[in-house]
C-alpha positions as CSV (number, residue, x, y, z in Angstrom):
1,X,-14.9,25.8,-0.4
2,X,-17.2,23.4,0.8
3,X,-15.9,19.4,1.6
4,X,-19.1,18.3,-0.1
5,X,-20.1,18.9,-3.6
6,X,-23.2,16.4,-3.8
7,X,-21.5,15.8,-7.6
8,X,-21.5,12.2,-6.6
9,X,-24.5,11.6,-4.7
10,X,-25.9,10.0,-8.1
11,X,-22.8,7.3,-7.8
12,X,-20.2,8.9,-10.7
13,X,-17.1,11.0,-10.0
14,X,-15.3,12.9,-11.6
15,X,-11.5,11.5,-12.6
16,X,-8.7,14.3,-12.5
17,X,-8.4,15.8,-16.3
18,X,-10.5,12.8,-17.6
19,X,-14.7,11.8,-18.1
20,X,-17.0,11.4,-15.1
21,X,-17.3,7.6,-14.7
22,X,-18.9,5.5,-11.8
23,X,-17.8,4.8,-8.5
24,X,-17.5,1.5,-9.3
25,X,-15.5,2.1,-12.1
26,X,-11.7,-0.3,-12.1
27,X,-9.8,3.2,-11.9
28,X,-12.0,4.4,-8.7
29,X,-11.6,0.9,-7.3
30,X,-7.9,1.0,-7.4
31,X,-7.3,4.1,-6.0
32,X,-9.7,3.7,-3.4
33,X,-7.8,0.6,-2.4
34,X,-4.9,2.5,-2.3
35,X,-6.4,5.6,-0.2
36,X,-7.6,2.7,2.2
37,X,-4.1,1.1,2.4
38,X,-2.5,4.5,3.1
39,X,-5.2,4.7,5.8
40,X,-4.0,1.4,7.5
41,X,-0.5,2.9,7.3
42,X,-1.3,5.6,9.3
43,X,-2.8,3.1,11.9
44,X,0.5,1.6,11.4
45,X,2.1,4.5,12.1
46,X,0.1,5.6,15.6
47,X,0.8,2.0,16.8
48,X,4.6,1.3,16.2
49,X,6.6,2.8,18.8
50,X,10.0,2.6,16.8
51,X,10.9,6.1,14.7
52,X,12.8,4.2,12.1
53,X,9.4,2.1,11.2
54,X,7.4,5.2,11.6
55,X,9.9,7.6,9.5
56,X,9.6,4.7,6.2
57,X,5.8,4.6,6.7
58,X,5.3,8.3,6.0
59,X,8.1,8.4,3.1
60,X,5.1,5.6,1.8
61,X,2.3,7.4,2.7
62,X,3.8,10.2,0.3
63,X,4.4,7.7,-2.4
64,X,0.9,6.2,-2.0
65,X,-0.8,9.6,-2.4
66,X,1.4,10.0,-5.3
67,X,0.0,6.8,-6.6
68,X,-3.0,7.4,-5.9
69,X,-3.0,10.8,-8.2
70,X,-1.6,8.7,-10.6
71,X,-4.3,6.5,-11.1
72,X,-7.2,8.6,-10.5
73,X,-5.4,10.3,-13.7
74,X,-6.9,8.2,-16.8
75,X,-4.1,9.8,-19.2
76,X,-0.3,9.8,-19.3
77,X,-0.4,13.1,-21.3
78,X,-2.3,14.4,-18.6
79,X,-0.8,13.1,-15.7
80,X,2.4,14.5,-17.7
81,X,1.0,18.1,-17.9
82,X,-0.5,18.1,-14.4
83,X,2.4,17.4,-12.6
84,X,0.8,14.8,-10.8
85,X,4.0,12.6,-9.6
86,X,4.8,9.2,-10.4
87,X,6.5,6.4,-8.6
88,X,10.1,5.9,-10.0
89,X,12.5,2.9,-10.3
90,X,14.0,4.5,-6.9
91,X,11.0,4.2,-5.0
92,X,10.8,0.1,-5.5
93,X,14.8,0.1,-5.0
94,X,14.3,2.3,-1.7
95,X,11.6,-0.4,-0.3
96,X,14.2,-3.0,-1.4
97,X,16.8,-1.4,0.8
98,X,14.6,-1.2,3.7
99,X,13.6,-5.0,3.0
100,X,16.9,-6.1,3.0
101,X,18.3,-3.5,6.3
102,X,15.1,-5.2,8.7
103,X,15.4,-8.9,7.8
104,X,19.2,-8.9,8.7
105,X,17.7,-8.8,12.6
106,X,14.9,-11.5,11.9
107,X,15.4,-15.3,12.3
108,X,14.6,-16.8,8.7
109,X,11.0,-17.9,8.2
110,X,10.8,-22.0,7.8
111,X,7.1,-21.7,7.9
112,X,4.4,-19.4,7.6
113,X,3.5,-17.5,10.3
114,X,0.5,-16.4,11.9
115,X,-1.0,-12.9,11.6
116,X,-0.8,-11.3,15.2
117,X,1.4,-11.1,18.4
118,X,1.5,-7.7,19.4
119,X,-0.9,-5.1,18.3
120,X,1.4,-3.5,15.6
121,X,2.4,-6.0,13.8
122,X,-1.0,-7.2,13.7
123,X,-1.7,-3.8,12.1
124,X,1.3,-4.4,10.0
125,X,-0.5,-7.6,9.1
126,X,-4.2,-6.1,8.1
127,X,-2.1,-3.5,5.8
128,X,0.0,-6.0,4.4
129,X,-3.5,-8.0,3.2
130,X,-5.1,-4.0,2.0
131,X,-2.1,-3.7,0.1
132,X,-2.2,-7.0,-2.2
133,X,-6.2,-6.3,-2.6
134,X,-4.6,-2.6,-3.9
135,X,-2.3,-4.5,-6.2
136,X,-5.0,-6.9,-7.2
137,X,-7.7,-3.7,-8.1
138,X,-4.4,-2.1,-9.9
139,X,-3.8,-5.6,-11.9
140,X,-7.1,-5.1,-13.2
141,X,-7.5,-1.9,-14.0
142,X,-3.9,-2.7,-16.3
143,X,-6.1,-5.1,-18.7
144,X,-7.9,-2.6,-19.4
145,X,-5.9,0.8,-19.0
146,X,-2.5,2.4,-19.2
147,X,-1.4,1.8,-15.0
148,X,1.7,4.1,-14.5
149,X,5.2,2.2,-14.6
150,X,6.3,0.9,-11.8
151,X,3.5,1.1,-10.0
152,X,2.7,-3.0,-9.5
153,X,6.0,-3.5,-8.4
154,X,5.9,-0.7,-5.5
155,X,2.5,-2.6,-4.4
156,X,4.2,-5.5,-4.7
157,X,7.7,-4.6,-2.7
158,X,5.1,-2.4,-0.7
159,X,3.1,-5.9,0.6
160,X,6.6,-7.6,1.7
161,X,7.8,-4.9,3.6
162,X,4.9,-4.6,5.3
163,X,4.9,-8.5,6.0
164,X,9.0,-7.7,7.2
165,X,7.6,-4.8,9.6
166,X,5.2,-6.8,11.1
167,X,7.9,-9.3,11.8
168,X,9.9,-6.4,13.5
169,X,7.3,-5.6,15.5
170,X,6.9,-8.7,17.6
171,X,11.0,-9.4,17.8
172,X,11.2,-6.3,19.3
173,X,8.2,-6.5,21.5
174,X,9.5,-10.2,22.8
175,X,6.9,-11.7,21.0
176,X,6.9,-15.0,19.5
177,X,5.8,-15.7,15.7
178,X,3.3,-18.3,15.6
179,X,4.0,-20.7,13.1
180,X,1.3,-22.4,10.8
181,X,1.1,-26.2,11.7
182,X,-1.5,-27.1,9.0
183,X,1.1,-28.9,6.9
184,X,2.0,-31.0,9.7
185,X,-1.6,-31.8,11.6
């Protein structure tokens, strides 16, 4: 089978067991968002040197693909009969956990920080930002469609851990969060 189909050279695709519809369409916009987040996870990945950061990125990676199915799915009943998997109660617990296991090691925030310090967390940073456009596109596409429960709250959980990682990141790297001064100039 060839990569390339030219189907969608005239701008539609096709959604798994639903219509053709645009690529422009809410449901192609959020799980493009999401493909492009899992993307920036797997930069994530390559530039983190610790295994327990890299082990939770790829139990995401999993998830987002799973969420990604999920949305490119317009139909419960479908997505049901399919077998395409959705994200569970557990998942957002499991992100909880690891939010709760890495802060224990950080310094509480008293400002906002930054974006930056080593080049990790500045990865850590840039997926953090993909992930609350994902959870804006997946927002939107909810006002108009059915978005798989709990989806929004994974995206949401997702952003903060990513935010925690990037802490992680520069504590262990010796690195020093730079604080936002703009309330103070």
């Amino acid at each position: 089978m060839k990569l390339y189909t030219r189907r969608g050279d005239g701008g539609d695709t096709d959604l798994f067991g639903g219509p053709r519809v645009g690529k422009d369409d809410l449901r192609v916009e959020a799980y493009g968002a999401v493909d492009e987040l899992n993307a920036c996870l797997g930069v994530c990945r390559a530039e983190s040197a610790h295994d327990d950061l890299r082990g939770m990125l790829e139990t995401v990676q999993g998830r987002l693909f799973d969420l990604g199915g999920a949305l490119a799915t317009p139909s419960a009943e479908h997505r049901e009969k399919s077998g395409v998997p959705e994200l569970q109660p557990e998942d957002v617990a499991a992100l909880e956990a690891h939010i709760d296991a890495l802060e224990r090691d950080l310094p509480p925030l008293k400002r906002f920080i930054l974006p930056g310090g080593c080049k990790a967390s500045a990865a850590f940073q840039v997926a953090r930002s993909v992930c609350r456009r994902a959870e804006r596109c997946a927002v939107a596409l909810q006002r108009d469609a059915l978005v798989p429960e709990p989806s929004l709250r994974y995206l949401n959980r997702l952003s903060d851990l990513l935010f925690v990682m990037a802490r992680v990141e520069n504590r262990r790297a010796d690195i020093a969060e730079l604080e936002w001064a703009g309330i103070d100039r």
